[in-house]
BATORGU-162910 format. One record per residue (C-alpha): x, y, z. Coordinates in steps of 0.05 Angstrom, whole numbers, plus 5000, padded with zeros to 4 digits. Layout:
<sites>
XYZ
...
</sites>
This chain:
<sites>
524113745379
518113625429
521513885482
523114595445
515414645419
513614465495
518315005523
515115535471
508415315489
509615545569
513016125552
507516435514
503216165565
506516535616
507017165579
500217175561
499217035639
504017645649
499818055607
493218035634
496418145706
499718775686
491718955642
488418855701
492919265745
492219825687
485119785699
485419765788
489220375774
484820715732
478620605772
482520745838
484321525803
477321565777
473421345850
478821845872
477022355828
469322295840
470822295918
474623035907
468823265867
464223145918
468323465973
469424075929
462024215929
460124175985
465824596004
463225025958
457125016003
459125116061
462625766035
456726066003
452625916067
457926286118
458226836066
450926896062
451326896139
456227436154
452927946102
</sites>
């Protein structure tokens, strides 16, 4: 009988463990596609920019 509540014990353990590993991955990827996201943003404009400026220049 010990040895069954024992065994359940560690296997929630370890699926709680399993859990937050796969959470916190959720959340790498998130911020990964959002720092991403941001970083294209940024390029975009001053794309953006640079068009305007070598538009304004050949007129």
């Amino acid at each position: 009988m010990y040895m069954k509540q024992k065994k359940l014990k560690e296997d929630g353990k370890r699926k709680a463990h399993a859990a937050e590993i796969a959470k916190e991955e959720l959340v790498s990827k998130k911020r990964k596609r959002e720092e991403r996201r941001e970083r294209y943003r940024k390029e975009d404009k001053l794309n953006r920019k640079k068009k305007v400026r070598r538009n304004s220049e050949s007129s």
